[in-house]
N, C-alpha and C positions, 0 to 999 in steps of 0.2 A: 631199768628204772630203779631197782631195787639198790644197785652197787652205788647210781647217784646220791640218792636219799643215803646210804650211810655214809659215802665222802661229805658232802655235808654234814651231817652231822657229827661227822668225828672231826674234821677240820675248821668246818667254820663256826659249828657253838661250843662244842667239848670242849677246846683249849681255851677260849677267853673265861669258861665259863669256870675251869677249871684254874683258872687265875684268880679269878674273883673270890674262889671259894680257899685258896693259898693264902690269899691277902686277908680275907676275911678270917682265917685260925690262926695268925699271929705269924706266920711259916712254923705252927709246931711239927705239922705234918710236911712229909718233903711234896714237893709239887709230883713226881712221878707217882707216885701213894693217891695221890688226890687225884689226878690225871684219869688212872684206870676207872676211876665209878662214870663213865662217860653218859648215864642216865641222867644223874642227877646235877653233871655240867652243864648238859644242854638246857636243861629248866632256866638253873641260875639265869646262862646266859639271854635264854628269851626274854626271862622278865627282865632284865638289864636293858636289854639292848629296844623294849616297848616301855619302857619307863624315860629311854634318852630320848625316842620317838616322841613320847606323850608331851614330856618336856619343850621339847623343839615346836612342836604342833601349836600345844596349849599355850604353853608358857611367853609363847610370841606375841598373844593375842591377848593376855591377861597385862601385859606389860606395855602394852601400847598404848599412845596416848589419846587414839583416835577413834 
């Protein structure tokens, strides 16, 4: 259970989240440099990826006309 939980988490939040956080310093830092802190990729990527959810959910229902 253990090895899943960290394939997830190194594959499916680290690297978007470590994206996020490249695009986010301008590319001063190389993406590989930002890559390794895979703590605080996976965060970014939560909150991102519950903010597109929140979006999608809310933001459907705020904009309708019914």
């Amino acid at each position: 259970m253990e090895v899943l939980f960290e394939i997830f988490v190194t594959y499916l939040l680290s690297y978007p989240g470590a994206f996020i956080r490249w695009i986010m310093s301008g590319g001063k830092k190389s993406f590989s440099q930002i890559k390794e802190d895979t703590f605080w990729n996976s965060v970014v990527a939560i909150i991102a990826f519950s903010a597109i959810v929140l979006l999608i959910a809310y933001g459907s229902r705020m904009w309708s006309s019914e």
